[in-house]
PLY file of the C-alpha trace (Angstrom):
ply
format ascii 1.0
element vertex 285
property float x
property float y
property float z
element edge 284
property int vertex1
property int vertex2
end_header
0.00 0.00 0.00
1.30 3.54 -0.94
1.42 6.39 1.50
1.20 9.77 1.38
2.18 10.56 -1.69
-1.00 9.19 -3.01
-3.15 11.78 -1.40
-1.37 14.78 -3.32
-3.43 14.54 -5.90
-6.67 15.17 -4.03
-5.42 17.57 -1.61
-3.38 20.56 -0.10
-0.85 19.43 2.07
-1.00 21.86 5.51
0.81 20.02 8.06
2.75 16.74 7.73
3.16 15.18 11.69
5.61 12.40 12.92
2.47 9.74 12.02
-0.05 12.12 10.90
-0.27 14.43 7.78
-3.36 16.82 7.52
-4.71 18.23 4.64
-6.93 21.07 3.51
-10.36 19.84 3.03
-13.16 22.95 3.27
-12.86 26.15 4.81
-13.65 25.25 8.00
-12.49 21.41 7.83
-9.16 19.07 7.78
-8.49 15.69 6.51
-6.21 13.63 8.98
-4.30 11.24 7.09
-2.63 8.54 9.70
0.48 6.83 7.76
1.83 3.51 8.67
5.08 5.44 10.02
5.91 4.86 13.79
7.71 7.10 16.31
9.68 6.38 19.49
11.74 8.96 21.47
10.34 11.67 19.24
11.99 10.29 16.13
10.51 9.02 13.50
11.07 6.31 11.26
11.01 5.93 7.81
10.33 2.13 7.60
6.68 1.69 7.84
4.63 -1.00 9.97
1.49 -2.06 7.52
-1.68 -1.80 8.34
-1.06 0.56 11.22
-2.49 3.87 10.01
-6.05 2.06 9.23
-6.33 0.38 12.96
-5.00 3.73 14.32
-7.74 5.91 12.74
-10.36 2.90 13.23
-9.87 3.39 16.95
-9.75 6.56 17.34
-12.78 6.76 15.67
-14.35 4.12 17.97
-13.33 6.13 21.15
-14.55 9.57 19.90
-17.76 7.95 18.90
-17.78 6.58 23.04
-17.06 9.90 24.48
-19.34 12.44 23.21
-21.16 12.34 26.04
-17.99 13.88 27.88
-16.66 16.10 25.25
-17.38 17.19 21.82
-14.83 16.03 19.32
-13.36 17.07 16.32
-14.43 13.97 13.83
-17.34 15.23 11.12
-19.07 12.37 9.12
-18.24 13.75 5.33
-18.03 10.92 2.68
-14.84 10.31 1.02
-14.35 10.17 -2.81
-10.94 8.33 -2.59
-9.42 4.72 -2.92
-10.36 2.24 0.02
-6.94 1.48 1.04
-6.45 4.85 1.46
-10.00 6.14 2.67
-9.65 3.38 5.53
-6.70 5.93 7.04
-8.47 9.01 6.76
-10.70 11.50 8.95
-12.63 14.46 7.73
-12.51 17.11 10.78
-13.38 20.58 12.21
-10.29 23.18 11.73
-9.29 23.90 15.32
-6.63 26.58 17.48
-4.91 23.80 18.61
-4.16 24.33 22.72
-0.06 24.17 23.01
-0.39 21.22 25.79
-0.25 17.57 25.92
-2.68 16.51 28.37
-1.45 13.77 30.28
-3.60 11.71 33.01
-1.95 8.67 34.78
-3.57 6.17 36.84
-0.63 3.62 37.31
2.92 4.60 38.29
5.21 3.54 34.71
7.17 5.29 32.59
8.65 8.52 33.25
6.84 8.52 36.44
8.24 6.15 38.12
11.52 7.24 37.51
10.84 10.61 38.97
8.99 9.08 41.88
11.54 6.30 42.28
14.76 9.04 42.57
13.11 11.90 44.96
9.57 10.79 45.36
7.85 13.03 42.99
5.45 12.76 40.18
5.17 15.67 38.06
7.08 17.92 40.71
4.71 17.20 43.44
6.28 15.29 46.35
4.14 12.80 47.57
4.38 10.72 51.11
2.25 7.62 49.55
4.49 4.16 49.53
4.18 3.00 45.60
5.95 0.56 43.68
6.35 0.44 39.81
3.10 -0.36 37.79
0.70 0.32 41.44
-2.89 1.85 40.60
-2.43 5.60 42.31
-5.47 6.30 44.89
-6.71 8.80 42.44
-5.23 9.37 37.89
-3.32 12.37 38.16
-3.13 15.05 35.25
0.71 15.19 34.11
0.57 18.20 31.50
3.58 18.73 28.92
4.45 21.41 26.89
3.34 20.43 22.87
6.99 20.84 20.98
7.16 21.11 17.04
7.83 18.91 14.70
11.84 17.81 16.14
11.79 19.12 19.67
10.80 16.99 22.42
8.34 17.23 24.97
8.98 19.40 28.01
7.00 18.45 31.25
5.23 21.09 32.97
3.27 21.68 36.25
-0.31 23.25 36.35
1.34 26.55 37.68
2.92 26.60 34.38
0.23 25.47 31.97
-1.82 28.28 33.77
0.93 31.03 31.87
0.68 29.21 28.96
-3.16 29.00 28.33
-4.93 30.82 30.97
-6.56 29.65 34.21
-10.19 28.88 33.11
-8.73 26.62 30.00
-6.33 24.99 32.34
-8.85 23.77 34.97
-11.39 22.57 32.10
-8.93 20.92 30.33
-7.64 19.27 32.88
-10.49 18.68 34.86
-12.05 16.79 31.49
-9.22 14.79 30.77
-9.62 13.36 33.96
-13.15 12.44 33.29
-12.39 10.76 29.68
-9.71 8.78 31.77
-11.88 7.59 34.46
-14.50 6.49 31.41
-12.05 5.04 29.40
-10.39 3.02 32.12
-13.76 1.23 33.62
-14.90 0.52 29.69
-11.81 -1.14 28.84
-11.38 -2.93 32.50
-14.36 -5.03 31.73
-12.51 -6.10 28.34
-9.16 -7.08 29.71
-7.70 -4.29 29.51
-5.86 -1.66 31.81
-5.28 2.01 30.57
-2.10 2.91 32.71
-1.80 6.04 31.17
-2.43 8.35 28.17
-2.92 11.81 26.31
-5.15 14.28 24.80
-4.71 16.81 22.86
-7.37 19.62 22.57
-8.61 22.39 20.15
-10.86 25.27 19.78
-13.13 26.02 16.93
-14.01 29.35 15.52
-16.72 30.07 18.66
-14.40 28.80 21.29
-15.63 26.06 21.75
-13.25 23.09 23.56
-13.13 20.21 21.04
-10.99 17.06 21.66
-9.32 16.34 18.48
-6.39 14.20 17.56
-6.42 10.73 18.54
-7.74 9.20 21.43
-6.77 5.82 23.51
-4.92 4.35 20.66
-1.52 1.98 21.33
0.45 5.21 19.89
-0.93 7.55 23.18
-1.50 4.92 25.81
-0.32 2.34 27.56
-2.02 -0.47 27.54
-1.80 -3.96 29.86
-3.48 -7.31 29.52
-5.30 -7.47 32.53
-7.27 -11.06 33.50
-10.36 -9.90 35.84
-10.96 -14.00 37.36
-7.65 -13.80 38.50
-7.56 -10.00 39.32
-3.90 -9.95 37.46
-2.22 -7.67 35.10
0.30 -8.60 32.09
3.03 -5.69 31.96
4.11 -6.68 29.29
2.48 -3.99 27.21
0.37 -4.13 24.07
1.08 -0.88 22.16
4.31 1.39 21.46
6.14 0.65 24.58
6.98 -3.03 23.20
8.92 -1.14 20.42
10.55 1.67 22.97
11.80 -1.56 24.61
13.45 -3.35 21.53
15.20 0.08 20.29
16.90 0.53 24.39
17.71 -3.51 23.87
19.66 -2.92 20.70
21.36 0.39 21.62
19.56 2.35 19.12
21.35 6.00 18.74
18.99 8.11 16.81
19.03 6.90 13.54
17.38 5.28 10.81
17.29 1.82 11.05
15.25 -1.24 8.71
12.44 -2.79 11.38
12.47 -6.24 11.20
10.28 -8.11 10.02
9.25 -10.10 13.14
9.48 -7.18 14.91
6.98 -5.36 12.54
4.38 -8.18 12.71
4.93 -7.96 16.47
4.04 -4.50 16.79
0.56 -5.05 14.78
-0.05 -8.10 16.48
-0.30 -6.07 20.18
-2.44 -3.08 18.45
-4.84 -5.24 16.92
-4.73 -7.51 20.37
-5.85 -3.74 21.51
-8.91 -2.98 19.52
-10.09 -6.04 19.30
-10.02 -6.50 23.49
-11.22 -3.12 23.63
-14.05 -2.20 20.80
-15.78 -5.45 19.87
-18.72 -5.44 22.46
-19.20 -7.99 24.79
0 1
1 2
2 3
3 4
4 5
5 6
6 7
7 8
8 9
9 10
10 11
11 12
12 13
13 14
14 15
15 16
16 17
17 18
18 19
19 20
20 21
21 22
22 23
23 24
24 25
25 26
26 27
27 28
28 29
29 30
30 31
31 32
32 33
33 34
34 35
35 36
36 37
37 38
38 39
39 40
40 41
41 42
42 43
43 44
44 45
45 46
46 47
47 48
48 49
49 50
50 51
51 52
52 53
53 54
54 55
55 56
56 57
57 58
58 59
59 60
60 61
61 62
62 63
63 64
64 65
65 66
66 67
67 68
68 69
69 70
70 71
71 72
72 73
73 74
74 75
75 76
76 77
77 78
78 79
79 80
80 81
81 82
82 83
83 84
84 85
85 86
86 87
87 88
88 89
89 90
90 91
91 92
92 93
93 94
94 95
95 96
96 97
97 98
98 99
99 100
100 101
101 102
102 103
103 104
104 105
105 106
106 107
107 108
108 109
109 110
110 111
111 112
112 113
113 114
114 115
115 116
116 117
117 118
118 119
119 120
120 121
121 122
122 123
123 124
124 125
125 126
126 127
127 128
128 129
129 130
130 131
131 132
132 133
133 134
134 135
135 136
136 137
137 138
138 139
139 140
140 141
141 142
142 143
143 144
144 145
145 146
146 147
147 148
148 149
149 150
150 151
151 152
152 153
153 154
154 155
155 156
156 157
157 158
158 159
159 160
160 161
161 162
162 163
163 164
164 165
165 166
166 167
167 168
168 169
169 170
170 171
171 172
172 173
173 174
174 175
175 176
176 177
177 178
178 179
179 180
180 181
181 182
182 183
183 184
184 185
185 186
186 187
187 188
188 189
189 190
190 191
191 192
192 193
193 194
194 195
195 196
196 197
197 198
198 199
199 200
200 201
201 202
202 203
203 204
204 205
205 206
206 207
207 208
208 209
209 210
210 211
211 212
212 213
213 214
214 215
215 216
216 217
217 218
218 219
219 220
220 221
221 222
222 223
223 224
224 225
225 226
226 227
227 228
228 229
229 230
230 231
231 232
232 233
233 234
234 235
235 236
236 237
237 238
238 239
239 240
240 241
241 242
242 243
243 244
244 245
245 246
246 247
247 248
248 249
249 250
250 251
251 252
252 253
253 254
254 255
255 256
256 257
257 258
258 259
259 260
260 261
261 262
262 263
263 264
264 265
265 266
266 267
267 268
268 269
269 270
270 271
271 272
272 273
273 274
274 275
275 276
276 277
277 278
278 279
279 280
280 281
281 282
282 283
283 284
């Protein structure tokens, strides 16, 4: 299957992402186009996993279709006049002022975290006096914000002091007080399927009357972390199903930032755990 070159022919390229490229659609609308590229560490790779970009944009649809009821979204139902293999990766959306932050909730201690909380008992610069160990559910999710870096530049971690400079009070506190409800959603929907939402992001946008959309992507293997968790024996599989498998394999093999051929097994690996994902998570029970 081609990529993005095939969509130059319908479209105005605005904005090509590490996995995303949008397009101009209407005057007031986007077309997302999700690749099959991957990213780890804020690079991104040229090799290409198959099939990725179509489950991607499948759930994401799935979980903006769930959360409505929480949040108006970005995703408008316009019919597309293009290829299937190539309509299959696409979403027609509203044109949004996208909000500089990453919007971060975490309800288990992993990932960077940990390692904050493990060296001076912190999580996002906020000591804490409660006795955790890696992976443990925290008493309540907690909203980590980070700054949202171009295209190249990494992430920068913030506090909600900072954020507050950044975007305003009143944004701040609905932002983050709305992440934490799509969290808390999200996590008892997908704990009844096997499966644990540890953490994830959201990013956010506002449309030509102000109006706080969600837009993006939303619980996919590329935002969260996902574990395997088995509710007769109350246990949980670390060993995730979505991006972190293939953060793990580059840190194995000493990867230095460069561009390296994914193998094969690897590759098949990788869409193995993100279909594992949807298919735990959206086929109803």
């Amino acid at each position: 299957m081609k990529d993005i070159d095939d969509l130059s022919g319908y479209f105005d390229l605005a904005f090509k992402g590490k996995v995303r490229d949008v397009y101009n659609f209407e005057a007031d609308k986007l077309l997302i186009y999700t690749s099959d590229r991957i990213s780890a560490f804020d690079f991104t790779f040229d090799d290409q996993i198959k099939g990725k970009g179509a489950l991607l944009t499948k759930m994401a649809i799935f979980w903006f279709k769930r959360t409505q009821h929480i949040i108006d979204n970005h995703l408008c139902d316009d019919r597309l006049e293009i290829s299937p293999g190539l309509k299959e990766k696409c979403m027609v959306v509203k044109k949004t002022k996208v909000v500089p932050i990453e919007a971060i909730v975490r309800g288990h201690l992993a990932g960077s975290a940990w390692s904050t909380y493990k060296k001076d008992k912190t999580i996002n610069g906020i000591k804490t006096n409660d006795q955790y160990n890696q992976y443990d559910k925290l008493k309540n999710p907690i909203f980590t914000p980070s700054t949202k870096a171009e295209l190249g530049d990494k992430d920068i971690n913030i506090n909600i002091s900072q954020m507050k400079k950044i975007i305003g009070d009143e944004l701040t506190n609905k932002i983050s007080k709305i992440s934490i409800d799509l969290y808390n959603y999200a996590y008892r929907y997908a704990q009844k399927r096997g499966v644990i939402i540890a953490d994830t992001k959201f990013e956010f946008g506002l449309d030509g009357n102000g109006n706080l959309l969600l837009i993006d992507e939303i619980f996919t293997p590329d935002c969260s972390r996902f574990w395997l968790y088995d509710q007769e024996l109350n246990e949980l599989n670390y060993d995730a199903f979505d991006k972190q498998f293939f953060r793990d394999y580059l840190i194995k093999n000493n990867w230095h930032n460069e561009q390296i051929l994914i193998p094969e097994n690897i590759k098949k690996e990788i869409i193995s755990k993100y279909n594992t994902a949807y298919n735990l998570i959206a086929n109803e029970i």
